[in-house]
N, C-alpha and C positions, 0 to 999 in steps of 0.2 A: 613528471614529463608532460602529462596533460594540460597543467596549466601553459609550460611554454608555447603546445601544439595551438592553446586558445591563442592565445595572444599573438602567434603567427598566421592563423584563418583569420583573426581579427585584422591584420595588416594588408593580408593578402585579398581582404574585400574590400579596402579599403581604396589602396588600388585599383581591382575591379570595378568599383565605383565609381571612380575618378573617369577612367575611360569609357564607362558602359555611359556616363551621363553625357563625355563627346561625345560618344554615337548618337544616341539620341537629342541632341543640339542638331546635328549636321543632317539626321534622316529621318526624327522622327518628328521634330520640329512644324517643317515647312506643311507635311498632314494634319496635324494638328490644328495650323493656322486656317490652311482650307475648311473642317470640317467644322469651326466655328463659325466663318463664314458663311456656310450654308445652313449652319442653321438661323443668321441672323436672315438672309435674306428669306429663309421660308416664314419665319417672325411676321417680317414685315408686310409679304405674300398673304398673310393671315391677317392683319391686321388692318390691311388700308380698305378704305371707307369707313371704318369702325372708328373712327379719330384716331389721336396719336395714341402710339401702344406706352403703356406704364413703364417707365425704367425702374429697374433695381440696382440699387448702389451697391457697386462690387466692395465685400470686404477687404479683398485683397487684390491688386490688378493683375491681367493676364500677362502684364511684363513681370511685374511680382515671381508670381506662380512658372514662369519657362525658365525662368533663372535663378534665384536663390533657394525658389520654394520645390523646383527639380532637382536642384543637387542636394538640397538637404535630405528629401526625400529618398533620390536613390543610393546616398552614401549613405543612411540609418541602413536602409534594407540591407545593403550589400553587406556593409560591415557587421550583422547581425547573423548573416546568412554564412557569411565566413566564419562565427562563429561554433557555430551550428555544425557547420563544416567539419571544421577544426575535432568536435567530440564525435564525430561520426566516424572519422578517420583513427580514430582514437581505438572507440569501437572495433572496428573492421580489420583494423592491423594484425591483432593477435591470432583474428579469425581467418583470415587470407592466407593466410603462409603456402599455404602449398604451393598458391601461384607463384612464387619467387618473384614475386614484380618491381621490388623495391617501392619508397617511398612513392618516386616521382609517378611509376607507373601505377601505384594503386591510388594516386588523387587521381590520376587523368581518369582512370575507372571510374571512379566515386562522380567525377563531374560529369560524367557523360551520360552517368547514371541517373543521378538527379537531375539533370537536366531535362530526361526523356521524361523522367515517369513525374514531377515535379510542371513542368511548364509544356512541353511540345503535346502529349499523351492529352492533358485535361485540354491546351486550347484549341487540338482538332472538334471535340466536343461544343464546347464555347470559346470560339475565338475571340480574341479582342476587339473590341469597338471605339472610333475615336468618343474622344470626350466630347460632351453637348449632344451625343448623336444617338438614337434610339428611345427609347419610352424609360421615364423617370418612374416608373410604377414597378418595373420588373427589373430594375437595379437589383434589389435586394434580393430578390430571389434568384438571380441570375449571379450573383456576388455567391448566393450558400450552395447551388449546385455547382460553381466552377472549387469552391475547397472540398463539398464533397467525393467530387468526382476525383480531386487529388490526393487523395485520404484511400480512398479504392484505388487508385493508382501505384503508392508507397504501399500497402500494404497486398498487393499483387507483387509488385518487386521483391516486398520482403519472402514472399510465399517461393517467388521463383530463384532466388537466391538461395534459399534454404534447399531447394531439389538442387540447383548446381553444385552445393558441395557435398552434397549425398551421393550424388552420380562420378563425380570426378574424380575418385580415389577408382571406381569400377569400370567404368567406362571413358575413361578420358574426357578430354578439355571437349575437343570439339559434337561428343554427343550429349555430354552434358550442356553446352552453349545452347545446342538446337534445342533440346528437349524446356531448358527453362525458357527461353523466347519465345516458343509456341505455347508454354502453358500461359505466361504473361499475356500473349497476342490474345488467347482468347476469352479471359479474364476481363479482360478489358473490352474486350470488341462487346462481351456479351452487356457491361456493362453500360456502355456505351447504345444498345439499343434499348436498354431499360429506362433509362436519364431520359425526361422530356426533352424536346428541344425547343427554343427561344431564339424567334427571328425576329428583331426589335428596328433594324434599319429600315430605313423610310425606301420604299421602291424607287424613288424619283431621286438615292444618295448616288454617288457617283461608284460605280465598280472597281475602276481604277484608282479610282483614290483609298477606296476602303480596302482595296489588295496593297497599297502600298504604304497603309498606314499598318496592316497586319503584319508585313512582311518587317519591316523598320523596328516594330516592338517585337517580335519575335528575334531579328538582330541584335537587340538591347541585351536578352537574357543570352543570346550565342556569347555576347564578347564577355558578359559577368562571369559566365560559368566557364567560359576558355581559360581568362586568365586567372579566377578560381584555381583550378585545378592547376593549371602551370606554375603560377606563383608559388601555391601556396605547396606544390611535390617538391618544388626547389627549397621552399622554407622550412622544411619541415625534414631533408636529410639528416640537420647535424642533430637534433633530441633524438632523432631512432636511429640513428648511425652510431653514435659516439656510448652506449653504453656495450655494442656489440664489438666496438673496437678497445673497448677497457675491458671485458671479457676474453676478446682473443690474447691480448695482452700478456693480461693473468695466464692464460695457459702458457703459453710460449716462454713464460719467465720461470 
């Protein structure tokens, strides 16, 4: 059954992909275009009276890279992510029962879950920045604190997931909810003041445009991981349905 639940996360990111890379054509696109303009003209800002500034021959054009080289990009991820998915759900299944949620409602969990402790949690720390924009020195380091920070993240969830089903047999759903969200909250917040922080954007970048290039990539991961979990709770009934219906079967015969 594992393998089929891959090959349906596999599908059902595939999907996600298709649509998360519309969104991004249609909102994340047009910041994009701005935030390389700005930084051509602060180039130039930089450069005149010095003679002409040096070009470097793009290996690959910026029409290249918004279109074949975005959707390749975000259909590997998603469809990778779905997979991922798919054994996670795998996972969790046998361990969830109590909640009675069925399929579709423990993806929708699973996505909303990952979504937070995965993307929302680490980019309030380090948000996203458009491309071309901020200091090419603290890339790298600003690349290894945003997975750290995700890593402390997932494994805060895993901590507080493990108190909610320790509490839920004792105390029910809803002090168990509270009790793990506050342990998470502060897990995280603590770690959160511990992580340096990295402000790379040039003061003189536009605010609006940088809130709406954050906002638009932040929309990219909403719709992956919406239809993530939709899709893939809908694909993923008939392999965990159908041996509990050849069970009840057997009995009733």
């Amino acid at each position: 059954m594992t393998g089929n639940l891959l090959l349906r996360g596999m599908l059902a990111g595939l999907l996600a992909g298709i649509l998360a890379f519309g969104f991004a054509k249609v909102f994340g696109e047009p910041s994009v275009d701005q935030a390389i303009a700005f930084e051509e003209t602060l180039a130039h800002s930089h450069d005149h009276g010095d003679g002409a500034a040096d070009e470097e021959e793009e290996l690959v054009s910026c029409e290249v890279q918004s279109t074949v080289g975005l959707f390749t990009g975000v259909v590997i991820y998603s469809v990778s992510i779905g997979g991922i998915f798919a054994l996670v759900f795998a996972f969790a299944m046998g361990r969830m029962g109590s909640l009675k949620v069925g399929p579709r409602g423990l993806a929708a969990i699973l996505a909303v879950l990952a979504f937070i402790s995965v993307i929302l949690v680490p980019g309030l720390k380090y948000p996203a920045n458009p491309p071309s924009v901020g200091d090419p020195e603290t890339i790298g380091q600003r690349t290894k604190l945003f997975f750290l920070m995700m890593v402390v993240s997932i494994a805060a969830l895993v901590v507080a997931v493990n108190l909610f089903r320790k509490l839920l047999a004792r105390h029910g759903g809803w002090a168990a909810a509270v009790a793990a969200i506050v342990l998470y909250v502060v897990i995280m917040a603590v770690a959160g003041k511990l992580f340096p922080a990295i402000n790379e954007v040039p003061k003189e970048f536009s605010a609006s445009l940088l809130w709406n290039f954050r906002i638009a990539s932040l929309g990219i991961h909403v719709v992956l991981w919406a239809v993530l979990g939709l899709v893939f709770g809908w694909l993923a009934q008939g392999p965990v349905l159908a041996p509990r219906n050849r069970h009840n079967a057997r009995l009733q015969s």
